[in-house]
N, CA, C and O of each residue as an XYZ file, in Angstrom:
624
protein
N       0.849     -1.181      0.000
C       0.000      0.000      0.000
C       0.891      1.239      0.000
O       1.734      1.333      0.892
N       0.783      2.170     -0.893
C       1.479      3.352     -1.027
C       0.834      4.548     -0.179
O      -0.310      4.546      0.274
N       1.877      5.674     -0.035
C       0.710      6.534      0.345
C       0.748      6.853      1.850
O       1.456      6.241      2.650
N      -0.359      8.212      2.268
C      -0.251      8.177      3.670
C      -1.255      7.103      3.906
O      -2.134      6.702      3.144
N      -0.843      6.579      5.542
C      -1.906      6.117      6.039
C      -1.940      6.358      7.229
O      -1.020      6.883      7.856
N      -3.343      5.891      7.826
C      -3.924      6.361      9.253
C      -4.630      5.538      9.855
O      -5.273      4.835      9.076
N      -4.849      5.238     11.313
C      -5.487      4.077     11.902
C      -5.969      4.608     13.016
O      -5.346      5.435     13.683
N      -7.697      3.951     13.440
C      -7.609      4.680     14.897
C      -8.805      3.724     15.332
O      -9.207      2.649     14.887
N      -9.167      4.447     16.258
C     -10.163      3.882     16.743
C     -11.355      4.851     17.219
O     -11.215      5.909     17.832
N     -12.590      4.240     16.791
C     -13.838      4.906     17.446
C     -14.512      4.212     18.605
O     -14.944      3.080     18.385
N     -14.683      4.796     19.957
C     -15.140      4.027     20.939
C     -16.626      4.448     21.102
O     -16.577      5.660     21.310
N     -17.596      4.149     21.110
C     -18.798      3.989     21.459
C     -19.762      3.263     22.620
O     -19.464      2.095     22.869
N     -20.850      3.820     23.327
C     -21.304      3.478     23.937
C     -22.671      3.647     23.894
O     -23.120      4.459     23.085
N     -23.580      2.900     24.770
C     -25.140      3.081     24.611
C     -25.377      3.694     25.878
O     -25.128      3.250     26.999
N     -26.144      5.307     25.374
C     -26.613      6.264     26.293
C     -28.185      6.269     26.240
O     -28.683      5.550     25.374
N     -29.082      7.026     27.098
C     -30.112      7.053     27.364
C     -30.923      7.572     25.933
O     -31.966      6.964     25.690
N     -30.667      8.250     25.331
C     -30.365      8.855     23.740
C     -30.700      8.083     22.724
O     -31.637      8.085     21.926
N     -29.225      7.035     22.991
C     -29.353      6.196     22.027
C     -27.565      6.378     21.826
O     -26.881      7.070     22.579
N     -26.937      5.462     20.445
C     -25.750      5.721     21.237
C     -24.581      6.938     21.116
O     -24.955      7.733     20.255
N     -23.440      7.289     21.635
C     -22.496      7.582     21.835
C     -21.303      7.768     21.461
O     -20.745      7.095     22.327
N     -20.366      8.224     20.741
C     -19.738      8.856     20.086
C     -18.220      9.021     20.809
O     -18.524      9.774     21.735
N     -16.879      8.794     20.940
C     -16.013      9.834     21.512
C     -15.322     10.496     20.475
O     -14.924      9.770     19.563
N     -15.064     11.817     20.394
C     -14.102     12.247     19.612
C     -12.971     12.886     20.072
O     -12.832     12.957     21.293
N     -12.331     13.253     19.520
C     -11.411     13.988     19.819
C     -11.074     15.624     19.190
O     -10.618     15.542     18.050
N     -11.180     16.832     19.607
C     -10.878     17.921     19.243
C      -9.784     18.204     18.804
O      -8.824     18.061     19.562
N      -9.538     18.761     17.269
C      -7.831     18.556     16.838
C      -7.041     19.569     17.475
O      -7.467     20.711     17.650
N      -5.892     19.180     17.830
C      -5.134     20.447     18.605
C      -4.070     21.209     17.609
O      -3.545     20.683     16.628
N      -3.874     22.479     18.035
C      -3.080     23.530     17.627
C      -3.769     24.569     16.728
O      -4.950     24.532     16.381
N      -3.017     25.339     16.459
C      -4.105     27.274     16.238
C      -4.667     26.928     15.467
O      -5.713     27.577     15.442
N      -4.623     25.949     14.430
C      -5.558     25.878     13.147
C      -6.856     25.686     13.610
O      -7.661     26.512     13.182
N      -7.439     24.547     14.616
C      -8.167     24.226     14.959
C      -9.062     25.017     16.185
O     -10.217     24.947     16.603
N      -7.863     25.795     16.503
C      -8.336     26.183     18.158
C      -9.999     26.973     17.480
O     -10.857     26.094     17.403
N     -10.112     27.273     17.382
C     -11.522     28.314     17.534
C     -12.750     27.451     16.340
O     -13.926     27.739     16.118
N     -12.166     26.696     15.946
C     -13.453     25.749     14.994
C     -14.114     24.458     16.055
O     -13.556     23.652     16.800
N     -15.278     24.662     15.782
C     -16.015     23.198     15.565
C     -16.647     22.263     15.059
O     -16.876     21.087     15.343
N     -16.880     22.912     14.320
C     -17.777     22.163     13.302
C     -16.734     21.299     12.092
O     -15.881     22.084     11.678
N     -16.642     20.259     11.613
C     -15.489     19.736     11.139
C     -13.950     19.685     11.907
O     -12.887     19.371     11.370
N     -14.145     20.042     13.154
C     -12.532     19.769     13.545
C     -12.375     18.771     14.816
O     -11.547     18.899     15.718
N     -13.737     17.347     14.638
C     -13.080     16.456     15.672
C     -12.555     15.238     14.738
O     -12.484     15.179     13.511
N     -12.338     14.639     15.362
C     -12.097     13.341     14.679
C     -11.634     12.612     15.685
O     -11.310     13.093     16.771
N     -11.551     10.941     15.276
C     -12.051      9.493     15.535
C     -10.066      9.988     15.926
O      -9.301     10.640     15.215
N      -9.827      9.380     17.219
C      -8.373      9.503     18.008
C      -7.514      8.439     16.758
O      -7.898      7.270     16.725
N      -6.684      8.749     16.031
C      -6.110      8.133     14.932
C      -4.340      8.888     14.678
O      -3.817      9.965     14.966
N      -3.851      7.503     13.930
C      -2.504      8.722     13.614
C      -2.219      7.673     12.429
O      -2.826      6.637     12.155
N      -0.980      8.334     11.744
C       0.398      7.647     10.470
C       0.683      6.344     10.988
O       0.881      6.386     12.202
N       0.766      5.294     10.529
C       1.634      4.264     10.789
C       2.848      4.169      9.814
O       3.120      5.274      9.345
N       3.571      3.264      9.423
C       4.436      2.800      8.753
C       4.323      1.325      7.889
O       3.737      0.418      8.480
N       4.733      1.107      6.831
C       3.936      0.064      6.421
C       4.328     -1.194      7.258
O       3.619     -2.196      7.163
N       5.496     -1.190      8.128
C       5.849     -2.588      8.395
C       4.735     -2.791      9.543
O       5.053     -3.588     10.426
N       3.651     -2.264      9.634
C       3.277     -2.109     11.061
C       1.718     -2.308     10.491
O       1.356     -1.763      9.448
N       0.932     -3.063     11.210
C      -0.281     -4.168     11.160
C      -0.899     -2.546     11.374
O      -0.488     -1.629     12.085
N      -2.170     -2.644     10.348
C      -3.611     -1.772     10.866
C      -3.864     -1.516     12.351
O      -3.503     -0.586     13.071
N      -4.611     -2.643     12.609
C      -4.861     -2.882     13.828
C      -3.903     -2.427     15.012
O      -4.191     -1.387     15.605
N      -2.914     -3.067     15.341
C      -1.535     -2.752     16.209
C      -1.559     -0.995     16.106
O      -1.495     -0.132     16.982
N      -1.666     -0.928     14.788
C      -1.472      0.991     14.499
C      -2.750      1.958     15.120
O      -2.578      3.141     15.416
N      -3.849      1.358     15.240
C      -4.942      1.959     15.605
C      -4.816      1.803     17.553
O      -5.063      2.814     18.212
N      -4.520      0.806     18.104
C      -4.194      0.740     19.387
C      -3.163      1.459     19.691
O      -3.311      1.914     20.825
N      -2.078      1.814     19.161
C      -1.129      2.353     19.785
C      -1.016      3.515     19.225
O       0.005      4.144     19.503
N      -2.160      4.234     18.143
C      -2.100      5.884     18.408
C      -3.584      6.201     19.192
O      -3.900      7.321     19.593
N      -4.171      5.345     19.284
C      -5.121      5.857     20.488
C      -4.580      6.111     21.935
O      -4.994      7.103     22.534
N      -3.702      5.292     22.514
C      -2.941      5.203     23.456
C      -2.212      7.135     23.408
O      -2.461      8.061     24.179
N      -1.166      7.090     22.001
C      -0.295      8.196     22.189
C      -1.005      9.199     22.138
O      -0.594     10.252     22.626
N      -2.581      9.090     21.373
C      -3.314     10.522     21.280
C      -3.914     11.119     22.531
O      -3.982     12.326     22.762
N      -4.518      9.747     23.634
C      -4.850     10.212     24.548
C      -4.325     10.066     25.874
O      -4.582     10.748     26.866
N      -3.419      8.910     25.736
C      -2.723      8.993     26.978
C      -3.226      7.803     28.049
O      -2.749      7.501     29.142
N      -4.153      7.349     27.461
C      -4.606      5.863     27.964
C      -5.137      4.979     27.084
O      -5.746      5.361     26.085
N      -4.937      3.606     27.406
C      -5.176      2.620     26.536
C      -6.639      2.626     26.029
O      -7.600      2.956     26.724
N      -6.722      2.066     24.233
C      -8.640      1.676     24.714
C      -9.220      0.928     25.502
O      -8.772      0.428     26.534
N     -10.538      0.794     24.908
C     -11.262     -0.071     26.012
C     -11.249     -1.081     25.640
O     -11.426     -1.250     24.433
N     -11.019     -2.289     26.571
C     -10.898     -3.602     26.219
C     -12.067     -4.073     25.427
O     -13.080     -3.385     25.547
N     -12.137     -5.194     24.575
C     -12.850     -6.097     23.371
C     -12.328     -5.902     22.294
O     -11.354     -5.337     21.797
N     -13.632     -6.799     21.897
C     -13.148     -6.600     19.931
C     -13.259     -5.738     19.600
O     -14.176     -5.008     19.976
N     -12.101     -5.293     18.460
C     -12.212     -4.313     17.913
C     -13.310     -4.921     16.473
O     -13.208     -6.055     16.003
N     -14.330     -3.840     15.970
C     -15.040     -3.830     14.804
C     -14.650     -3.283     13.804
O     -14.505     -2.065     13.900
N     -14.328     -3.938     12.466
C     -13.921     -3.249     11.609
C     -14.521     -2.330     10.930
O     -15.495     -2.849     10.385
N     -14.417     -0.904     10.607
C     -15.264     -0.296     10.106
C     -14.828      0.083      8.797
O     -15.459      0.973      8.228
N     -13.596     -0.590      8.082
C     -13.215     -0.128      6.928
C     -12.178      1.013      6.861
O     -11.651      1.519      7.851
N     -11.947      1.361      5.571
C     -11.056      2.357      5.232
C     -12.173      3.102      4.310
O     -13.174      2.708      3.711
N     -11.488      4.457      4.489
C     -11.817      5.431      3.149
C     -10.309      6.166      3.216
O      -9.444      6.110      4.090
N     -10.363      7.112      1.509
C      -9.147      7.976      1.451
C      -9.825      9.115      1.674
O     -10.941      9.323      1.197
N      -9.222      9.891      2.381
C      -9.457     11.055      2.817
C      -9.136     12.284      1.482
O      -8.267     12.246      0.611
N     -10.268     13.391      1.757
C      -9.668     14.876      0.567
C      -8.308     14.892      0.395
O      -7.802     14.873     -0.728
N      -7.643     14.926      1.455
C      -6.056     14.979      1.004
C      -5.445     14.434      0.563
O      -4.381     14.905      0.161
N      -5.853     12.819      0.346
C      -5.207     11.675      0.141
C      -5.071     10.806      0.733
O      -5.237      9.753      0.118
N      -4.773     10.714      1.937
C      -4.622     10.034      3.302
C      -6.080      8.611      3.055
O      -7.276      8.609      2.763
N      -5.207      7.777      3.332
C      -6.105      6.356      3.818
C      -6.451      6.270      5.150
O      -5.678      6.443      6.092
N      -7.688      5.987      5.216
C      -8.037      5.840      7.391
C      -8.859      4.565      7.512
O      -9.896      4.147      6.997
N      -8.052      4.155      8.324
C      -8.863      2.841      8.603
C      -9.014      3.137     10.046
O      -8.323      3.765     10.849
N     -10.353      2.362     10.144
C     -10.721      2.867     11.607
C     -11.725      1.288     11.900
O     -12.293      0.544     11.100
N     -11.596      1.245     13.451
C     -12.334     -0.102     14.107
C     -13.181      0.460     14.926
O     -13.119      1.689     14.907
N     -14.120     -0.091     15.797
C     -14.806      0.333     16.578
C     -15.073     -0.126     18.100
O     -15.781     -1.127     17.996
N     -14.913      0.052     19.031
C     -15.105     -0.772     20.066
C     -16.558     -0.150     21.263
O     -17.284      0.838     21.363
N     -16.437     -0.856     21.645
C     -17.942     -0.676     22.823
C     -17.128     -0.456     23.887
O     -16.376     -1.380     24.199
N     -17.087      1.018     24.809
C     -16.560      0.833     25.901
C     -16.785      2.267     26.454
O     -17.505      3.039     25.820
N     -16.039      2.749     27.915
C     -17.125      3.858     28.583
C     -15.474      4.342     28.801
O     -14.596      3.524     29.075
N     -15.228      5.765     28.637
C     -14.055      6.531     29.176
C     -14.444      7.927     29.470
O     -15.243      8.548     28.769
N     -13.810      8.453     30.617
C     -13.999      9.528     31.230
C     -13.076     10.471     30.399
O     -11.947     10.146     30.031
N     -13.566     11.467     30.183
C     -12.306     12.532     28.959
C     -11.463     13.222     30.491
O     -10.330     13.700     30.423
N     -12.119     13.164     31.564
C     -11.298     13.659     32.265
C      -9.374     12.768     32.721
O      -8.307     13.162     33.192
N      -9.760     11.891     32.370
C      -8.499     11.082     32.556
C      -7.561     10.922     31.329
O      -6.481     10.339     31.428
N      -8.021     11.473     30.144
C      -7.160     12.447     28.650
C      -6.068     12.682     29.365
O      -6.162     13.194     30.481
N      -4.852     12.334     28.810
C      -3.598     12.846     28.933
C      -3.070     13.209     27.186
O      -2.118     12.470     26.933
N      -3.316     13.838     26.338
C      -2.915     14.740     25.118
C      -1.572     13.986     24.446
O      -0.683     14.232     25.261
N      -1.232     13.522     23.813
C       0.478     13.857     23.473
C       0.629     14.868     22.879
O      -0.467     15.424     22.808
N       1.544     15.550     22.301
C       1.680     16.686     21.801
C       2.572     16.685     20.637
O       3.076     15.675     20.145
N       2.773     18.231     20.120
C       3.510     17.624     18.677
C       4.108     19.709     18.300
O       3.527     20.780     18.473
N       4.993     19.464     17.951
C       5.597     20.752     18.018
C       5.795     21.082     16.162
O       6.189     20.320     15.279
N       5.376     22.397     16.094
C       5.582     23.548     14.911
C       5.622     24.673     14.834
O       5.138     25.302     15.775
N       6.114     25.297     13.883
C       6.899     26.706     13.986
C       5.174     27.664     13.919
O       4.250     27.577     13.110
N       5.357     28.537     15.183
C       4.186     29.129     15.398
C       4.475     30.391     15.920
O       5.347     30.385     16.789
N       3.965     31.514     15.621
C       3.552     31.650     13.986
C       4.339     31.402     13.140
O       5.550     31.429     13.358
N       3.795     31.091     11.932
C       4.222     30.602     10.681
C       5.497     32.013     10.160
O       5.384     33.222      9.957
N       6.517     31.134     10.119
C       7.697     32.180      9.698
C       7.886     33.312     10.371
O       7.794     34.481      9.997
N       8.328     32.558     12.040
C       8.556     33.312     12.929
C       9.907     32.757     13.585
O      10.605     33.322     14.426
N      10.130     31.301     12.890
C      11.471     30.727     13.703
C      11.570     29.909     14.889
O      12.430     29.112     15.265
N      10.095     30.440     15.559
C       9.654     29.783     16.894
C       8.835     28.345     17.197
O       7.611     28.254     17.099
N       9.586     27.406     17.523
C       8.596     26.255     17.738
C       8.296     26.115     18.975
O       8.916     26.366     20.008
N       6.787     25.482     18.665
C       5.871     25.594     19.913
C       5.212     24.397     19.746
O       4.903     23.872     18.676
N       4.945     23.853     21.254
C       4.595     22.647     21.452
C       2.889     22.831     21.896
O       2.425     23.684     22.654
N       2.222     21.845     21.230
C       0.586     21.760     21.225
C       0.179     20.609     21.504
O       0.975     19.689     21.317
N      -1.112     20.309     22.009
C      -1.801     19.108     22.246
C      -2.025     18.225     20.610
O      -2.661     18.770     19.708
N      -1.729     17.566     20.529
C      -2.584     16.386     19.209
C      -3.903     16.793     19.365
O      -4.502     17.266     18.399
N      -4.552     16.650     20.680
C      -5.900     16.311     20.894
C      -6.331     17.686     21.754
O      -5.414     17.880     22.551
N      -6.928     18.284     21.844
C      -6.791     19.588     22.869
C      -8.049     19.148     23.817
O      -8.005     19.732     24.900
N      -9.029     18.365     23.691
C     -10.381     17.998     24.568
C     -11.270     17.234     23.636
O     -11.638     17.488     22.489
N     -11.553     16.071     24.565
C     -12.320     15.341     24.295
C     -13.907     15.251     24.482
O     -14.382     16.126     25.206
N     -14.778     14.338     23.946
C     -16.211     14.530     24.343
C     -16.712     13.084     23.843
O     -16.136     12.247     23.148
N     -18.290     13.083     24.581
C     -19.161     12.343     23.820
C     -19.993     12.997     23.101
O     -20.204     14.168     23.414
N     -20.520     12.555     22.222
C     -21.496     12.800     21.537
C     -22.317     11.902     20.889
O     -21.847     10.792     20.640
N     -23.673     12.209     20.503
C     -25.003     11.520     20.172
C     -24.099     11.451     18.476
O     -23.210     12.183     18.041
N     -24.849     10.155     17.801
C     -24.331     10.204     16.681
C     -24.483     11.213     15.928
O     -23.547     11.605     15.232
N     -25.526     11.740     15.925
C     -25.975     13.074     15.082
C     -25.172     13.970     14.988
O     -24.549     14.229     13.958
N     -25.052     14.720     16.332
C     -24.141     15.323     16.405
C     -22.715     15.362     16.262
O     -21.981     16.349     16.237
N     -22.543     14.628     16.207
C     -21.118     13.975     15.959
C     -21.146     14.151     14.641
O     -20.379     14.908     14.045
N     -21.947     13.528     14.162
C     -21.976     14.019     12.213
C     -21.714     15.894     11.831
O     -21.267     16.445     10.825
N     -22.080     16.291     12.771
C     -21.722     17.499     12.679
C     -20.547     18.456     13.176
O     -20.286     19.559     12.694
N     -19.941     17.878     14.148
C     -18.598     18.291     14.499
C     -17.184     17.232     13.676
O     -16.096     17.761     13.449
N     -17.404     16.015     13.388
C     -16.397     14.824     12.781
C     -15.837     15.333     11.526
O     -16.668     15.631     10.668
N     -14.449     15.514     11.207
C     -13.943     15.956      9.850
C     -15.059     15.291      8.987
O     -15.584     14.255      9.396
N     -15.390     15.786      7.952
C     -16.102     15.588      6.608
C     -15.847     13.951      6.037
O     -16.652     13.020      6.026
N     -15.001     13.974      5.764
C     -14.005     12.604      5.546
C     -14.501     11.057      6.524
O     -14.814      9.925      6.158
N     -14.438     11.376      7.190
C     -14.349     10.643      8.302
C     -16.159     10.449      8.663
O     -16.372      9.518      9.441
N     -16.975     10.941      8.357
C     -18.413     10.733      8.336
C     -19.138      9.365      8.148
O     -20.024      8.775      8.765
N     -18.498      9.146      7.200
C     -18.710      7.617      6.467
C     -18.669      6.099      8.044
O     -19.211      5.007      8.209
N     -17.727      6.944      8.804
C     -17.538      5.625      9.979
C     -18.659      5.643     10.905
O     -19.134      4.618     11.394
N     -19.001      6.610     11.097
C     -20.542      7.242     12.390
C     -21.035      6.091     11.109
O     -20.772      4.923     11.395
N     -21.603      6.274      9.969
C     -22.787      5.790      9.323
C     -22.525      4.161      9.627
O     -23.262      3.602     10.439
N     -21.467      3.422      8.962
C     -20.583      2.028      9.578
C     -21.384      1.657     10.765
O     -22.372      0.928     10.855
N     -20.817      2.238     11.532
C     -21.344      2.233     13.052
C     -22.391      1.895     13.090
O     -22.575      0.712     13.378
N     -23.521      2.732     12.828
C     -24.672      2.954     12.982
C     -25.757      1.852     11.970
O     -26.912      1.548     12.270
N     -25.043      1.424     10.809
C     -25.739      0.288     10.344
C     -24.984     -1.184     10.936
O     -25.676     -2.193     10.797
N     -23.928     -1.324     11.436
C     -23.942     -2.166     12.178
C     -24.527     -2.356     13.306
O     -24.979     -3.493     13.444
N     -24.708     -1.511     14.320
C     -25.608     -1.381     15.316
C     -26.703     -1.410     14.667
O     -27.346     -1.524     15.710
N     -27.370     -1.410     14.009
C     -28.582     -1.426     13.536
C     -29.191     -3.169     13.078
O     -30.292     -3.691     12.903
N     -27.870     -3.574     13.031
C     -27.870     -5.034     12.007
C     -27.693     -5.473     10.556
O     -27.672     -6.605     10.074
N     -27.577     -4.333     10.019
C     -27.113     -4.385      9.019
C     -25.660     -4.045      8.181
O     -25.573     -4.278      6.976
């Protein structure tokens, strides 16, 4: 497989609602003041020598700072993203407090052609959300997995 790629995981749960959503808020100035299109499913780059799966557990880990939630993971497929980027993403059933988020972080020259690097969250705050809503804050791209989700939970 050529190309970027990306792996993550979506954790979900069943709320009074109906179900549950976690995302993640993207970190650094680009993102800081948007919401609408700027969460996304906790994911990062792998390398090719390195299994999907294995890659989706261990940037959920570095994005938030704790492991997922134990079970099977569900496959929810790949799509290529506007930019190019491949994302494969799984799904698991499980309950996490965003208060126990620990961020990794990731450093760039800020402001742009200023010389100065500055260190930022990956993830700046986490949440749940109802699927719906979630359709409305989740990069564009990345939409397609809420739907996954949601016809598998459904049974189909």
């Amino acid at each position: 497989m050529r190309g970027r790629r990306s792996a993550g995981i979506l954790v979900y749960r069943a709320a009074g609602s109906g179900t549950e959503v976690l995302l993640g808020h993207m970190g650094g100035p680009f993102w800081a003041r948007r919401d609408a299109g700027a969460w996304s499913v906790p994911k990062g780059e792998y390398p090719p020598e390195e299994a999907p799966e294995a890659a989706a557990r261990r940037e959920f880990a570095e994005e938030l700072g704790v492991p997922p939630p134990a079970g099977d993971l569900l496959p929810l497929g790949s799509t290529r993203q506007a930019g190019g980027k491949t994302v494969a993403v799984w799904a698991v059933e499980g309950d996490l407090d965003p208060r126990h988020v620990v961020p990794g972080t990731f450093e760039m020259e800020w402001p742009r052609g200023s010389g100065r690097l500055r260190e930022f969250p990956e993830i700046d705050r986490v949440a749940w959300f109802p699927v719906a809503a979630a359709h409305e804050r989740i990069v564009a791209g990345q939409r397609v997995f809420l739907d996954r989700l949601e016809a598998h939970l459904r049974g189909g």
